[in-house]
ZANU-125185 format. One record per residue: x, y, z of N, C-alpha, C in turn; residue in three letters. Coordinates in Angstrom, 2 decimals, decimal comma. Atoms other than C-alpha are relative to their C-alpha. Layout:
BEGIN
X Y Z X Y Z X Y Z Ala
...
This chain:
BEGIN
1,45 0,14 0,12 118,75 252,32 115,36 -0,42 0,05 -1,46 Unk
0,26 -0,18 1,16 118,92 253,28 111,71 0,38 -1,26 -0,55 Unk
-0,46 1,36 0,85 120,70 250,13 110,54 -1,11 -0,84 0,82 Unk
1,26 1,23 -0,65 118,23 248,16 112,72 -1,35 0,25 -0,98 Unk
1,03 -0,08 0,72 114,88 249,73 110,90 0,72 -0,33 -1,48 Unk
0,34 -0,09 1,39 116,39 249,69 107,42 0,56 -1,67 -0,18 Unk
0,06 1,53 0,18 117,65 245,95 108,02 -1,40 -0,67 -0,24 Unk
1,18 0,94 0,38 114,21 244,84 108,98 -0,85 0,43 -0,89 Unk
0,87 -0,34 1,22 112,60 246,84 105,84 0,64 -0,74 -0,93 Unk
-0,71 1,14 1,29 115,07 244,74 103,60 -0,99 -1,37 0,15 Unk
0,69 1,55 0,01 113,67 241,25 105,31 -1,23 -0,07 -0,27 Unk
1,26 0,33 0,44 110,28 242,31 104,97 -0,38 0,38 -1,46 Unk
0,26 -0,16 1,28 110,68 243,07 101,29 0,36 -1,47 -0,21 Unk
-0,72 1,17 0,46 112,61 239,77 100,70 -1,23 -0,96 0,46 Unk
0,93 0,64 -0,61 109,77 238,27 103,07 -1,54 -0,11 -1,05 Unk
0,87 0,33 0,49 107,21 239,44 100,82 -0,24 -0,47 -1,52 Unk
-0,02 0,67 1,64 108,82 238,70 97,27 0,20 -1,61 0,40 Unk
-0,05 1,09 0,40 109,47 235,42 98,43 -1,74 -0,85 0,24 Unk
1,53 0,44 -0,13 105,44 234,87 99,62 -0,25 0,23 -1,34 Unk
0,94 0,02 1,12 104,61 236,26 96,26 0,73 -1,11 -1,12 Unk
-0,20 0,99 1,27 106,94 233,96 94,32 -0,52 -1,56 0,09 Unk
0,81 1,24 -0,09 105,34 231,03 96,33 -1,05 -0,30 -0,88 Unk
1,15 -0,35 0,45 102,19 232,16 95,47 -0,17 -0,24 -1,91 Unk
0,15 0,06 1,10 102,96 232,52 91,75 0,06 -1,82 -0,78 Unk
0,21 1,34 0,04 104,34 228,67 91,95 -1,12 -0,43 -0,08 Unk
1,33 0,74 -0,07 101,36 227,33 93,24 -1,06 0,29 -1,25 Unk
0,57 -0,16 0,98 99,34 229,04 90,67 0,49 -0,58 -0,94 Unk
-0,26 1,14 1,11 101,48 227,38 87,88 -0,69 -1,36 0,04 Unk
0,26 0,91 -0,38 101,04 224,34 89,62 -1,84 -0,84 0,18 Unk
1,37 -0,29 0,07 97,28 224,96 89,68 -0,46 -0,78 -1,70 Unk
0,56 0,03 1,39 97,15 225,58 85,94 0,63 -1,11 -0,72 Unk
-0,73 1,79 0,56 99,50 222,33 85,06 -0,74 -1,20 0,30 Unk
1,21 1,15 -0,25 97,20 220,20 87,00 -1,64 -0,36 -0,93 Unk
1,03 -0,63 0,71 94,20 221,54 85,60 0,02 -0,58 -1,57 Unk
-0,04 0,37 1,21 95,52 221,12 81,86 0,53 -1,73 -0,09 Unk
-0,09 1,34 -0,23 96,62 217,40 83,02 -0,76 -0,89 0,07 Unk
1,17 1,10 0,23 93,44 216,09 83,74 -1,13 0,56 -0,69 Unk
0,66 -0,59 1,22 91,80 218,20 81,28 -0,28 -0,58 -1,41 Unk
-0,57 0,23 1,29 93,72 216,67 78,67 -0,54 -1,45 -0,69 Unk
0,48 1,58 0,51 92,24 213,97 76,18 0,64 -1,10 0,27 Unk
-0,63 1,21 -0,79 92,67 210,34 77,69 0,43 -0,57 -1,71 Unk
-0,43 0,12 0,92 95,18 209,00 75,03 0,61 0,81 -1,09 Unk
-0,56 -1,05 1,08 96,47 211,88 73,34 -0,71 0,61 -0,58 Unk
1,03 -0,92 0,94 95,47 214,40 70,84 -1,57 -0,83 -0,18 Unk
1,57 0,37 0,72 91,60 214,21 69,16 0,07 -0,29 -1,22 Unk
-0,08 -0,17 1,10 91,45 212,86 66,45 -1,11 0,32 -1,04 Unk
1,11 -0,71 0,98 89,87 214,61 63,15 0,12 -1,23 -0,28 Unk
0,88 0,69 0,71 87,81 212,23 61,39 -0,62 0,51 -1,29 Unk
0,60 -0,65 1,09 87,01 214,49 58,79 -1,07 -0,33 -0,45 Unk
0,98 0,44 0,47 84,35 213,27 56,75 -0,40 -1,33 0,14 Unk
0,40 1,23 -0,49 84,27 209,79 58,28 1,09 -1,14 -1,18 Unk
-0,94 0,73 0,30 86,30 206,68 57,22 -0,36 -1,70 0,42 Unk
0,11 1,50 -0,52 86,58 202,83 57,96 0,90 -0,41 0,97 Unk
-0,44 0,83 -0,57 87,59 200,60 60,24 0,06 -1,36 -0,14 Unk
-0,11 2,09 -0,04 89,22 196,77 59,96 0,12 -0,95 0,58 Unk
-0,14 1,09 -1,64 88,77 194,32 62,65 0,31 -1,15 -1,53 Unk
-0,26 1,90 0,22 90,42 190,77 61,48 0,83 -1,31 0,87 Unk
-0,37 0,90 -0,87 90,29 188,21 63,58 0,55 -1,42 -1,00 Unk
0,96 0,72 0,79 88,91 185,89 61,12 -0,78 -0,59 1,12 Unk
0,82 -0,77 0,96 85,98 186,81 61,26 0,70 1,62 -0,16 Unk
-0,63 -1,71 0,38 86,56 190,15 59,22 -1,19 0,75 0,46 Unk
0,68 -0,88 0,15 85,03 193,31 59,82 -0,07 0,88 -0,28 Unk
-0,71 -1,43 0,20 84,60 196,47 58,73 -0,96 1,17 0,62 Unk
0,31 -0,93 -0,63 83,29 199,61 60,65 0,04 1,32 -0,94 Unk
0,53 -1,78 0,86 81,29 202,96 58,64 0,61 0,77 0,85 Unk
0,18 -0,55 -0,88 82,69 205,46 60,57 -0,06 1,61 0,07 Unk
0,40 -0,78 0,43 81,10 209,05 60,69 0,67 1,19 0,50 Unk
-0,80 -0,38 -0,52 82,87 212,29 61,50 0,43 0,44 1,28 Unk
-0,65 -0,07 -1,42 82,75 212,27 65,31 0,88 -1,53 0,50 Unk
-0,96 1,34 -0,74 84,54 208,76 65,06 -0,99 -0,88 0,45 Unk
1,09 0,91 -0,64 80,98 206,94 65,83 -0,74 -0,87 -1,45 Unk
0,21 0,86 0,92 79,87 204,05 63,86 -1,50 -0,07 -0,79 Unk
1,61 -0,42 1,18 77,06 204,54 60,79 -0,22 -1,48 -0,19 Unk
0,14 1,00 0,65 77,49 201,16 59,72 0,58 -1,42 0,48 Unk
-0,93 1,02 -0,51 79,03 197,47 60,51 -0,43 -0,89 -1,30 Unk
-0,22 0,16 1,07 79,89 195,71 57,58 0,26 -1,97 0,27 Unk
-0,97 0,81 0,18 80,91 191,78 57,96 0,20 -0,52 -1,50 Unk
-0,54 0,23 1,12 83,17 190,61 55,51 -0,09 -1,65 -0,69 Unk
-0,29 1,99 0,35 82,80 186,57 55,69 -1,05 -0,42 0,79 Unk
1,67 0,49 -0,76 80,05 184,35 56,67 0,58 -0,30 1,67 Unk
0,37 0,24 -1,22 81,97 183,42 60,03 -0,10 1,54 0,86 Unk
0,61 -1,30 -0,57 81,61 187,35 60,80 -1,52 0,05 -0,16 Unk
1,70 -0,03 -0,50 77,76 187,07 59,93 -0,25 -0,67 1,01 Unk
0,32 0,53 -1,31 77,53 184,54 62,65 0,50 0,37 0,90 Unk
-0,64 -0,46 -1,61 79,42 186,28 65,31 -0,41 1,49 0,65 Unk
1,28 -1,24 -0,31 77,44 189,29 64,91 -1,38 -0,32 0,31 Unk
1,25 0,91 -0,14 74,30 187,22 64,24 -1,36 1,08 0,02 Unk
0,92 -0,79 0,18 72,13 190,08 63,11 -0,07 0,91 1,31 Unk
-0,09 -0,85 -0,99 72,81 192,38 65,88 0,60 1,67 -0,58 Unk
-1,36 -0,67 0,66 74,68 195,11 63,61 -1,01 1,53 0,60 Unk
0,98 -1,37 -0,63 71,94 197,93 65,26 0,62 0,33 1,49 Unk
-0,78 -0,15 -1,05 73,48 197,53 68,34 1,36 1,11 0,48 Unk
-1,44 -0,84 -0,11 76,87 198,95 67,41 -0,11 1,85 -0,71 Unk
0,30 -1,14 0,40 75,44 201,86 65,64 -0,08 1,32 0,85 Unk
0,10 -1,49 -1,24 75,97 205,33 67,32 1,04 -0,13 1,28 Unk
-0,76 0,27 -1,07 78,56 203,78 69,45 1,47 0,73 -0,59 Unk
-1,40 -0,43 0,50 82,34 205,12 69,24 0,16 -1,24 -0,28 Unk
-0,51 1,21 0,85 84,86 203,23 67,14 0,91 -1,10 1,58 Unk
-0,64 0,68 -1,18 86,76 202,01 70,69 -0,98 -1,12 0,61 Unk
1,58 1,03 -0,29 83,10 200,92 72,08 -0,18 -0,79 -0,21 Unk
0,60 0,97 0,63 82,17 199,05 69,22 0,98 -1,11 -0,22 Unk
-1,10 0,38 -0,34 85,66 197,74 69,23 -0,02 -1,13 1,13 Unk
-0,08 1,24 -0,95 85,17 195,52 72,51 -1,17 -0,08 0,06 Unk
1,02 1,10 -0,11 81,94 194,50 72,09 0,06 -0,86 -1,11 Unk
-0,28 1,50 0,91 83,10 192,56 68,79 1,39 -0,49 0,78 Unk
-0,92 1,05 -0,60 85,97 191,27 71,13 -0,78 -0,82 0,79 Unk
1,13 0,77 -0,74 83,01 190,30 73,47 -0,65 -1,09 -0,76 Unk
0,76 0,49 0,54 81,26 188,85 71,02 1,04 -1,13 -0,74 Unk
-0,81 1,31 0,50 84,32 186,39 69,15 0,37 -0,54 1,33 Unk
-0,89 1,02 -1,20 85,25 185,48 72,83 -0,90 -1,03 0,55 Unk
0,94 0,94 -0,28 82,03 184,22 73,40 0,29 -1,06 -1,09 Unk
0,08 1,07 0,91 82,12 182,19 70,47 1,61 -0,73 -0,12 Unk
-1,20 1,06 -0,13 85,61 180,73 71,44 1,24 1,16 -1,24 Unk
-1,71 -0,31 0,52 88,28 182,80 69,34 0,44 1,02 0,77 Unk
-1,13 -0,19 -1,09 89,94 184,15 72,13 -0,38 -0,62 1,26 Unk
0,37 1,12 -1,17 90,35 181,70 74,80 1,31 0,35 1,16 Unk
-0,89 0,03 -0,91 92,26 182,37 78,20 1,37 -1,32 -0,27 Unk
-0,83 0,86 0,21 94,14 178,91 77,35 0,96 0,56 -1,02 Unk
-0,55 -0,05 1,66 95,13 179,82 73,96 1,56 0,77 -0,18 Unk
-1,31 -1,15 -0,15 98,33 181,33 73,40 0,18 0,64 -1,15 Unk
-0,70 -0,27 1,26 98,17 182,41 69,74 -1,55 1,38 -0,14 Unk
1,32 -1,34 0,18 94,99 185,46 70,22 0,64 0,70 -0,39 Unk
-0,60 -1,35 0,93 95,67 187,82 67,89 -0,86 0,56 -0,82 Unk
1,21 -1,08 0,82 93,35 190,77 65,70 1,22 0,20 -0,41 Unk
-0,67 -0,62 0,61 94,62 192,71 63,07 -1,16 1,53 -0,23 Unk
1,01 -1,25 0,69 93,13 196,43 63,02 0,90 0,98 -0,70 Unk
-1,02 -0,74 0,28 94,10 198,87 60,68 -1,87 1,04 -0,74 Unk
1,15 -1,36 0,02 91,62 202,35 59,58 0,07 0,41 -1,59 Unk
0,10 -0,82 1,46 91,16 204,21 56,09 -1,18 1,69 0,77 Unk
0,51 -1,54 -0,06 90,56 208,15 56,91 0,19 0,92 -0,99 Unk
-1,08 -1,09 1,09 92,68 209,72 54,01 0,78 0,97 0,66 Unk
-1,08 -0,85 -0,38 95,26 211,10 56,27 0,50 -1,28 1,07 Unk
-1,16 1,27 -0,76 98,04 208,97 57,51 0,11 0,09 1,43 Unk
-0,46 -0,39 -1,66 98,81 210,57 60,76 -1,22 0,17 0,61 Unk
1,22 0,32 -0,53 95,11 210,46 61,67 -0,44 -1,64 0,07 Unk
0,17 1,52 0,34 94,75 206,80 60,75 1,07 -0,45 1,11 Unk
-1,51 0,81 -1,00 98,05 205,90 62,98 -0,78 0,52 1,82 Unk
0,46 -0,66 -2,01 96,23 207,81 66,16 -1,02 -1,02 0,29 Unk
1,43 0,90 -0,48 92,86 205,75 65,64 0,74 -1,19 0,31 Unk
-0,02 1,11 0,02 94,79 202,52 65,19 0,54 -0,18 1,71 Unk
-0,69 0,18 -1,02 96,88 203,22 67,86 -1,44 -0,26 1,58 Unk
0,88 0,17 -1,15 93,83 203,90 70,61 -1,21 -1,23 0,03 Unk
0,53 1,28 0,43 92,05 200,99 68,60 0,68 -1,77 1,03 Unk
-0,87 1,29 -0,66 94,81 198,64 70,01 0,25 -0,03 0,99 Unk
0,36 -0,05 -1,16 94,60 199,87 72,95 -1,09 -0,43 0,34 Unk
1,35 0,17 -1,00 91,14 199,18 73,69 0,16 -1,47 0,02 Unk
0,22 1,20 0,30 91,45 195,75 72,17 1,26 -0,22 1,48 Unk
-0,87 0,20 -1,25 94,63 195,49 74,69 -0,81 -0,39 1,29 Unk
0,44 0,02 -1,05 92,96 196,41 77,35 -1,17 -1,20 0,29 Unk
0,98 1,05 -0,06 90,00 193,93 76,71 0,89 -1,57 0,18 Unk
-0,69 1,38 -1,29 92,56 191,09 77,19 0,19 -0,36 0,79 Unk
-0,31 -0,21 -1,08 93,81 192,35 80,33 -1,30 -0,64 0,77 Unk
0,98 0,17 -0,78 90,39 192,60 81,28 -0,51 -1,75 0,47 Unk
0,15 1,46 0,76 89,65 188,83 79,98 0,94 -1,08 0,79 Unk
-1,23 1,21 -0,84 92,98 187,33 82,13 0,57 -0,59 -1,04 Unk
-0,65 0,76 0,99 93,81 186,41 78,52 1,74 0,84 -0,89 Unk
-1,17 -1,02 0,68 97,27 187,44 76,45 -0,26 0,07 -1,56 Unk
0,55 -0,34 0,80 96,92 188,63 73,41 0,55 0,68 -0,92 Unk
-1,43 -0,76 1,25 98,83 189,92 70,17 -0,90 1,27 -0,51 Unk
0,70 -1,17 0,99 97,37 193,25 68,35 0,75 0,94 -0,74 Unk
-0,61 -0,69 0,92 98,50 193,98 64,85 -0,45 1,14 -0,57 Unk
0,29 -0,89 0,99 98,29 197,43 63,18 0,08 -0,26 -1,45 Unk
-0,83 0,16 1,49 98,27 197,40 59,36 -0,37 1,39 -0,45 Unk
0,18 -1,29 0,53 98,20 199,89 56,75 -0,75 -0,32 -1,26 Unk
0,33 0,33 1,41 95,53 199,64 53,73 0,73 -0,02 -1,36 Unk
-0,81 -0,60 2,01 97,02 199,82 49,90 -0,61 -0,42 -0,98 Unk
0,62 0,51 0,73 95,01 200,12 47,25 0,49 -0,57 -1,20 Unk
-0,67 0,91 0,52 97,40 198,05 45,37 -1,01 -1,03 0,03 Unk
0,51 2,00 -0,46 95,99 194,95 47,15 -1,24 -0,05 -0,01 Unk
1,50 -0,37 -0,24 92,00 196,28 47,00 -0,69 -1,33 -0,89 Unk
1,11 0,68 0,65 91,02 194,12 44,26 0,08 -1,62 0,40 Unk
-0,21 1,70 -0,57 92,80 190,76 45,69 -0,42 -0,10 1,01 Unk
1,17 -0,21 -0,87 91,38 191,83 48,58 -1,29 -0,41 0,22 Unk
1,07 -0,08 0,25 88,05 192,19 47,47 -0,70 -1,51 -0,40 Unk
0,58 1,32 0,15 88,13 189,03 45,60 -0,45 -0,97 0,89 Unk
-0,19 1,03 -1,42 89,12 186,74 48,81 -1,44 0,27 0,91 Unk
0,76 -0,22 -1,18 86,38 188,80 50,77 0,86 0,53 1,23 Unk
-0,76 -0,31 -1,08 89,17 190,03 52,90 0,33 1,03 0,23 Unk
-0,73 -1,41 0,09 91,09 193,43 54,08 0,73 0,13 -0,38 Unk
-1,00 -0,56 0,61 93,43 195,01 52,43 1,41 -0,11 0,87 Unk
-1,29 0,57 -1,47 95,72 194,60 55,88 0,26 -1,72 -0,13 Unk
-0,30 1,68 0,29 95,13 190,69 55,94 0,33 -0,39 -1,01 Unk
-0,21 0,56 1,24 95,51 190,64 52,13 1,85 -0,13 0,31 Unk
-1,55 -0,20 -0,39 99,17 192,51 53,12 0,60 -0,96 1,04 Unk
-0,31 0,31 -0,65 99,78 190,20 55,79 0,32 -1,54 -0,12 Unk
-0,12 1,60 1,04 98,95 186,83 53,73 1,58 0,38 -0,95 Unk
-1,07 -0,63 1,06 101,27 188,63 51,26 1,44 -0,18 0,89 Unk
-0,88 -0,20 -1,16 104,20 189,33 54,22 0,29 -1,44 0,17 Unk
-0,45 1,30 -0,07 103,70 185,46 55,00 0,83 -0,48 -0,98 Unk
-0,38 0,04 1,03 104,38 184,64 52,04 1,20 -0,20 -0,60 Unk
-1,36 -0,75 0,44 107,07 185,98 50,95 1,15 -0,16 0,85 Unk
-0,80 0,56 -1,21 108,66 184,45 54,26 -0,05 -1,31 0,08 Unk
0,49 1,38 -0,03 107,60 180,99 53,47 -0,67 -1,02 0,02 Unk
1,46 0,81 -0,40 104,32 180,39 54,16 -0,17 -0,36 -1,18 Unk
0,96 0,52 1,39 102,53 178,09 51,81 -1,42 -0,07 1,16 Unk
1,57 -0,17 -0,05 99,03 179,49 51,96 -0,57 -0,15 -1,32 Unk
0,75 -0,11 1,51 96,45 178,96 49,08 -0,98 1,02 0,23 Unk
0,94 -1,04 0,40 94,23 181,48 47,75 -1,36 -0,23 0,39 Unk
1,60 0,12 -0,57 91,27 178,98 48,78 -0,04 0,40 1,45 Unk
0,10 -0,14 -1,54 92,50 179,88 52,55 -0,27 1,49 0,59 Unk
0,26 -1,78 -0,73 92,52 183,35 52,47 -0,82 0,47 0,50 Unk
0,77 -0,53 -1,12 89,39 183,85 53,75 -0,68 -1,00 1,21 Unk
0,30 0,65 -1,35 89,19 181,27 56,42 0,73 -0,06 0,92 Unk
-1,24 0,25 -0,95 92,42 181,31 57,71 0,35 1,43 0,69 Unk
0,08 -0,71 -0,82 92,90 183,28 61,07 1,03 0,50 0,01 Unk
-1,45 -1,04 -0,17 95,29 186,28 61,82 0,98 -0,94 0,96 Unk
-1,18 0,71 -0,49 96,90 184,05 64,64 0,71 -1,25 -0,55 Unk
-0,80 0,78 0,74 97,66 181,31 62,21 1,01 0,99 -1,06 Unk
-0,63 -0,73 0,49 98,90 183,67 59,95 1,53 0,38 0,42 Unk
């Protein structure tokens, strides 16, 4: 009778550490979920510190004020066929995030024909200026995503280059009217074979490129 009671006091200890180690599972399982869809869509947040730019180049160029929650002060175009593809609308994008403002200038060149479901050569070039590298690589990255995704959306395919500014190239840049990425990217051709002229640099499109 004694081995019978102190058997079933063993199973109901074993009975109740193993309810409580359920129990503790599930609670993990709780708090893993929880921090899963908690968690910023796309990865870390990025600091913005004191605000920075953004470079859309399709041709048309653009460039994006951007203030330190990552929301746009300013819209900048760089070439007259960016004044017409904005077309005095640049109030619009103001106060919007940089992703936001991001596909409504894809909205806005697709209307006007440079990205075409037919086409096979759609391609942007975005690249950021924050003064920190590994902040600049996060924006571009969720930058190219959005633009991505706006192809998808579109039924169209679609190339999307990162670059990296250098103020090496600022003033040839500057001259052309162009970004410092497309300057690097004319440059990159280049240096691979392309014969481009200096009068093309600012008309000639990232997917010719």
């Amino acid at each position: 009778a004694c081995e019978s009671e102190n058997s079933g006091g063993v199973l109901a200890k074993k009975k109740k550490l193993f309810i409580g180690f359920n129990a503790a599972i599930a609670a993990l399982l709780v708090v893993f979920l929880a921090i899963w869809l908690l968690w910023p869509a796309g990865g870390d947040k990025i600091n913005f510190g004191n605000g920075g730019f953004v470079f859309i180049d399709i041709n048309p160029s653009v460039q994006f004020s951007v203030d330190g929650n990552g929301n746009v002060k300013k819209i900048t175009p760089l070439n007259e066929d960016a004044r017409i593809m904005i077309g005095g609308r640049e109030s619009e994008f103001v106060g919007k995030s940089a992703e936001t403002a991001s596909s409504m200038l894809f909205d806005a060149a697709q209307r006007l024909g440079y990205f075409k479901v037919d086409k096979k050569t759609n391609a942007l070039l975005v690249s950021s200026s924050l003064g920190n590298e590994k902040e600049e690589e996060k924006l571009n990255g969720r930058l190219k995503q959005a633009f991505k995704d706006s192809f998808v959306s579109a039924g169209m395919y679609g190339v999307v280059i990162t670059g990296a500014d250098s103020s090496a190239l600022k003033a040839e840049a500057d001259a052309h009217g162009i970004t410092q990425s497309k300057m690097r990217l004319i440059s990159n051709a280049v240096s691979l074979g392309a014969v481009i002229s200096p009068s093309e640099y600012g008309s000639i499109s990232v997917a010719e490129i």
